[in-house]
Steps between C-alpha positions, in 0.01 A plus 500: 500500500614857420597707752373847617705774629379835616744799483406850663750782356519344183490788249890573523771360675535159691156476468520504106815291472368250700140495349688392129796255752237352594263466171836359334469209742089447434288694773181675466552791596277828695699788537387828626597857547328858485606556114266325312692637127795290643238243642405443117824482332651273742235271457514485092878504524464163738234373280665553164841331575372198802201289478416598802154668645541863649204657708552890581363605812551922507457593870688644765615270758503809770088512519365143687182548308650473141753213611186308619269585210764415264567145648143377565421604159729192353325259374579126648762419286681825553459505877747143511782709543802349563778745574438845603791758459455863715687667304367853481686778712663775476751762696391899498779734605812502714490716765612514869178405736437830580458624152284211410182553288217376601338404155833283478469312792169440432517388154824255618287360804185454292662328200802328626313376852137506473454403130752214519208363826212574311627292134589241774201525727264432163706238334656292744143328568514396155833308597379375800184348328758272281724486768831597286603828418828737475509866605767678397559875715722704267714692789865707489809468673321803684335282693809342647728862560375833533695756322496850510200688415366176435233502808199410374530345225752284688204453778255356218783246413549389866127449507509317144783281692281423798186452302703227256642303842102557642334333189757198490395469841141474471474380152682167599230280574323556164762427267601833398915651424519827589846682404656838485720621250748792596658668222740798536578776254302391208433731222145564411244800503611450900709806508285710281202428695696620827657803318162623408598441115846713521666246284875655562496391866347173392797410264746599753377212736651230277835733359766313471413145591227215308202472784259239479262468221157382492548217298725384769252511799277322280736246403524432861115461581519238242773314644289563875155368327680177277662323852351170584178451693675479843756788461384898614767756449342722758687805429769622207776763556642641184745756422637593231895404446610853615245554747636354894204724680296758461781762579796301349509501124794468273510763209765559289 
């Protein structure tokens, strides 16, 4: 039988690189995200080059309502979901604590916290019901050090960290992986999205040294989702080559 996977955050990014990883290798797929335009072309790209099915689910994983409207509105074939990958998140700003903004915190909290419990809240029913299942919690090496200016969206990592040990915990009698995958400098929209779209102090982030790519995170779900029956990787820490912590990077 084919497998499902469900990946929030999947119009750019990990979440796209590891909606057409995982494709390559067979699974129906439902991805989501807020950008329906991306949504769309995602799904025909997938469609066009795997035989594969793609559902689109456009909704934003921040508001419980949508999240739950969105999931009981699968019909029973979609709703056997066998992997579920929290994947949408995002950092906004770098300031000291006392300069925080508010609309930042709030938009870290309520997408990297809250809408990573409400996907899982909805769909790990569905795994309990067949009693096999794999969440996947994408996280950051921010959740293991805080760095400088780092805070809160260090603080939504820890919680990511504590959630992931949590739902191993009290998914174990029904069958059900649960792993967290760590990844440190990667480049994606990441920095652009925490610069407010000032694209110079994005590219400086990754000067002189090759970060992680997405392709590589997603390369590395696979290899977490393809170990036997009786193995659970319950958490990943990944860095690229140059990258020792979040403070000590090699650039030439």
């Amino acid at each position: 039988m084919t497998k499902i996977a469900l990946i929030t955050g999947a119009t750019s990014g990990i979440g796209r690189s590891t909606a057409f990883e995982l494709a390559s290798h067979g699974y129906n797929l439902i991805i989501t995200g807020r950008r329906k335009d991306r949504l769309d072309h995602i799904t025909k790209e997938i469609t066009g080059k795997y035989s594969v099915q793609v559902l689109a689910l456009n909704f934003d994983v921040r508001k419980y309502e949508e999240v739950k409207n969105a999931i009981s509105s699968l019909s029973t074939e979609w709703k056997n979901i066998d992997v579920l990958i929290n994947n949408a998140g995002l950092a906004a700003g770098l300031s000291d604590i006392q300069d925080g903004d508010l609309e930042d915190w709030e938009a870290m909290i309520d997408t990297n916290i809250k809408g990573l419990l409400y996907m899982t809240k909805e769909v790990s029913p569905l795994m309990i019901k067949n009693n096999s299942g794999h969440i996947i919690n994408i996280s950051s090496t921010a959740g293991k050090e805080v760095y400088p200016k780092g805070n809160v969206y260090c603080a939504t990592k820890f919680a990511v960290d504590a959630l992931n040990k949590g739902m191993r915990i009290d998914l174990l009698p029904h069958n059900i992986k649960v792993t967290s995958i760590n990844p440190g400098l990667l480049e994606t929209e990441f920095s652009l999205v925490r610069f407010k779209g000032d694209e110079e102090k994005a590219k400086k982030v990754y000067e002189g040294f090759e970060p992680l790519h997405p392709e590589d995170v997603a390369d590395t779900i696979w290899f977490v989702l393809s170990r036997p029956a009786h193995v659970c990787l319950n958490e990943v820490l990944m860095t690229a080559t140059a990258q020792a912590s979040s403070r000590d990077v090699f650039r030439k």
